[in-house]
C-alpha positions in Angstrom: -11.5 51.1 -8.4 -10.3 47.8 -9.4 -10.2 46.2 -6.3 -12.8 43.8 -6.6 -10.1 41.2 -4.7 -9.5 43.3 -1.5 -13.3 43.1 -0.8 -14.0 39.6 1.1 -17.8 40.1 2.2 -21.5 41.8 1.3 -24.8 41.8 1.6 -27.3 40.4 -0.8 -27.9 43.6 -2.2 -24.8 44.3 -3.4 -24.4 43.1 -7.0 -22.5 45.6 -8.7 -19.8 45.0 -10.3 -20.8 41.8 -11.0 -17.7 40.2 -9.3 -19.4 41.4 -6.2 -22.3 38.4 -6.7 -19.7 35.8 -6.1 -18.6 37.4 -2.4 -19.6 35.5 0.9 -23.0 37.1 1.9 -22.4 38.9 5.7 -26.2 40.2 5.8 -29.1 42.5 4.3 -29.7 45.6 4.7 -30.8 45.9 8.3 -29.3 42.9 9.4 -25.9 40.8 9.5 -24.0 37.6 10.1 -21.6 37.9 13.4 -20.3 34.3 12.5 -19.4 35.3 9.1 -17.8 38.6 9.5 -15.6 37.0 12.0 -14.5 34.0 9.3 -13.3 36.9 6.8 -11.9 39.1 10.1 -12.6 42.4 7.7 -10.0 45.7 8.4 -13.1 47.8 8.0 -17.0 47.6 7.4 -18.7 50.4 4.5 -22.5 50.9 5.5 -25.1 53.6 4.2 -26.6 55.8 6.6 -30.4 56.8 7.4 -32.0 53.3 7.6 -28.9 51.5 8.7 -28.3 53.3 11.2 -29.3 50.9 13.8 -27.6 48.5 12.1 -24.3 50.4 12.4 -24.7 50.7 16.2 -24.8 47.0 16.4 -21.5 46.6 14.2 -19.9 49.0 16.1 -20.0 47.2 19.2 -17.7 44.6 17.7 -16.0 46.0 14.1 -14.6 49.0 13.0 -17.6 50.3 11.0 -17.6 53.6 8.2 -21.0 54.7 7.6 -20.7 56.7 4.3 -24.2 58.7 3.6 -26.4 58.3 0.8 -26.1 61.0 -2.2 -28.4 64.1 -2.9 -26.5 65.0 -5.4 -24.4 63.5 -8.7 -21.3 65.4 -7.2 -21.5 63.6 -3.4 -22.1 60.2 -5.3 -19.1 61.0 -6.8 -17.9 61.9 -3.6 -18.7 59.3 -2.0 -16.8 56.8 -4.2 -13.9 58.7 -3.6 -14.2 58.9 0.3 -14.5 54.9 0.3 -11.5 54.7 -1.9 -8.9 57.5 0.5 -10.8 55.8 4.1 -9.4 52.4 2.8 -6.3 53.7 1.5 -6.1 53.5 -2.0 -5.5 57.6 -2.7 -4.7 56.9 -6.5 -7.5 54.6 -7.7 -9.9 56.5 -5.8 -9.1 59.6 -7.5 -9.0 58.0 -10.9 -12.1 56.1 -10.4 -13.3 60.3 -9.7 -11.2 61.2 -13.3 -13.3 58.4 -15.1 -16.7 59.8 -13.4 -16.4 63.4 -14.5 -15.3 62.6 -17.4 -18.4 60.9 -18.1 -21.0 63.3 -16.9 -18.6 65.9 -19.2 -19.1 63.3 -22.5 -23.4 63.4 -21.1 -23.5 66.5 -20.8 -22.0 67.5 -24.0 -24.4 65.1 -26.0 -27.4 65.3 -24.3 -30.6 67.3 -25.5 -32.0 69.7 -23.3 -35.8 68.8 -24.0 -37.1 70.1 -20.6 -39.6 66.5 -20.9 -41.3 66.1 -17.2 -40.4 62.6 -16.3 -42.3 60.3 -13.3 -39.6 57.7 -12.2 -40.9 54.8 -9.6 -39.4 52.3 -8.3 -41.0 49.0 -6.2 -39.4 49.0 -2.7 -41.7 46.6 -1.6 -44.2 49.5 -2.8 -44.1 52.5 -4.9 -41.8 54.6 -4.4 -40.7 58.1 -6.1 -38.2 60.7 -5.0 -37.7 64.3 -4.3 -35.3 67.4 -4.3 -32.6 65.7 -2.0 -32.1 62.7 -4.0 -28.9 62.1 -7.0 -31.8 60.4 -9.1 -33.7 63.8 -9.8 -30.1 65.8 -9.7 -29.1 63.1 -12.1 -32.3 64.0 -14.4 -32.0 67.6 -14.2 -28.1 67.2 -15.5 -29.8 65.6 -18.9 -31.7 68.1 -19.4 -35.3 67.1 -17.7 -37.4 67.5 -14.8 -38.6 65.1 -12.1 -42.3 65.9 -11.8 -41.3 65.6 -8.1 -38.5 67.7 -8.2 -39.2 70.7 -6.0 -40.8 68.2 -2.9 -38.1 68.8 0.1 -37.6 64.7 0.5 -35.1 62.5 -0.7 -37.7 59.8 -1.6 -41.6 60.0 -0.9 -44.6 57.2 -1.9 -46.4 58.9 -4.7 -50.1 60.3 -4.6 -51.4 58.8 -7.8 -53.8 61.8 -8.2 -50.6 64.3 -8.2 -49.0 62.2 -10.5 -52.3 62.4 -13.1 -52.5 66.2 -12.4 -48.5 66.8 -13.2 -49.0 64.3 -16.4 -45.2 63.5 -17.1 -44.0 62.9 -20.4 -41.9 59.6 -19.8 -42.1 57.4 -17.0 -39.5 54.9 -15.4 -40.3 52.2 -13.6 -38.0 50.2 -11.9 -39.4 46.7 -10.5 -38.6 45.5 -7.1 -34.9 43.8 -7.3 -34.6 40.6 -8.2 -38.2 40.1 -9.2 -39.6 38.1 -12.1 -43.0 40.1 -12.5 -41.5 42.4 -15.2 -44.4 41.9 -17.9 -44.8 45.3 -19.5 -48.4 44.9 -20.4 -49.4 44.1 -16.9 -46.7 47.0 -15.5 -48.5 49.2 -17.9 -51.9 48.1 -16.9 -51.5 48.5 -13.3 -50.5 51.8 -14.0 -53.3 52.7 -16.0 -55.5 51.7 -12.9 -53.7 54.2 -10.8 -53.3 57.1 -13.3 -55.5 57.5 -16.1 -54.9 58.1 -19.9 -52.2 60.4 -19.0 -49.6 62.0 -21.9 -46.8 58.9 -20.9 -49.4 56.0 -20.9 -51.0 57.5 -24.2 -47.7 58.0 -26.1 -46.6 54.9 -24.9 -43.5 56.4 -23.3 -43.2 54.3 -20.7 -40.0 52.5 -19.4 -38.6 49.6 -17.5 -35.5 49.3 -16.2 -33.2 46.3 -17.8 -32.4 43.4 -15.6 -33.4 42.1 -12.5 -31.4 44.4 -9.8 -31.3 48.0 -9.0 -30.6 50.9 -11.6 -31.4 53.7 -10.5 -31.4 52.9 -7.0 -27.9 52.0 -7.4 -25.9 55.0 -6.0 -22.8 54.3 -7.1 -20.5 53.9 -10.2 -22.9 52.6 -12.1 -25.4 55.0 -11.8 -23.3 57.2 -13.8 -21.8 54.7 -15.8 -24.8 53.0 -17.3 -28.4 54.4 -15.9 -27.6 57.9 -17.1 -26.7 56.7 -19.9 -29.7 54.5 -20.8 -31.6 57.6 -19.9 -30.4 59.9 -22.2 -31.0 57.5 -25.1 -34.6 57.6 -24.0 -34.8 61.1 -23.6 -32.8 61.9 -27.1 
């Protein structure tokens, strides 16, 4: 929305935009820094739900907290930008940040191929993890056209069973390494996967891809996932 200034505090997981990397760090995920959030005396605290929740009992105590929930679909991640942008009071950008992120999905939309390709997408949370029918990633695959081998599970995310994932032999896999790591090798990615798989249709075709940089991409449930993961998807797929 443009107002990277008004935002005085995060946690180390929040590094998008990239102006958000030189905030003050208040905590992680599950924790925080009471001396810290008093020093920038915030008018309001964002949080995600489900595994912050205890988290936001804690804040609430002290701060004025808004837990805003985590997406199952590309039309409540846009939804959720929005909400952030009318809580704090900034009506216009909000909605224009919401102008800019339909308008994208219209230009994908309109350019992508509908190639029906099965894709496996993981991603290291400190262990493989892969996601279901109540997550934006597979809504967000299914809008270019493909399917998310895991698409019909009733989760949002789920730890894959290797077997299940040899037996549904995707086309393309994803892999996005745990943020922030350096072990992003794709011989010894693709080995490890070969361990746990098999010769399966991805691994022989050699369709298999990692996510640029060292943060999160697809686990990123905001602007950018739109912005720039859907994108670098549908150049794979096309």
């Amino acid at each position: 929305m443009g107002l990277v200034n008004n935002i005085k505090g995060v946690s180390v997981y929040c590094v998008h935009p990239e102006d958000a990397r030189k905030k003050k760090i208040v905590g992680a995920y599950n924790s925080f820094k009471e001396k810290v959030i008093d020093e920038i005396n915030p008018d309001i605290i964002f949080t995600t739900t489900g595994y912050q929740l205890e988290l936001i009992k804690k804040l609430t105590e002290k701060y004025a907290v808004y837990p805003v929930r985590l997406p199952p679909k590309l039309s409540e991640l846009i939804a959720d930008c929005v909400e952030v942008g009318l809580v704090a009071g900034y009506e216009k950008e909000a909605r224009d940040l919401q102008s800019k992120l339909l308008n994208e999905l219209i230009k994908l939309q309109s350019n992508s191929i509908h190639s029906s390709k099965k894709i496996y997408i993981e991603i290291d949370l400190g262990g493989p993890v892969t996601f279901g029918a109540y997550s934006y990633i597979t809504d967000g695959i299914n809008f270019l056209g493909c399917k998310n081998i895991f698409e019909n599970i009733k989760a949002e995310w789920l730890t894959p069973d290797d077997k299940k994932v040899t037996e549904l032999n995707p086309d393309i896999i994803i892999y996005e390494p745990k943020m922030f790591s350096k072990n992003r090798n794709r011989e010894k990615i693709i080995e490890r996967l070969f361990q746990r798989f098999g010769n399966i249709k991805a691994l022989k075709e050699e369709q298999i891809y990692i996510t640029p940089g060292s943060y999160d991409f697809f686990a990123h449930h905001g602007p950018g996932f739109i912005l720039r993961a859907m994108n670098w998807l549908k150049d794979i797929i096309s």
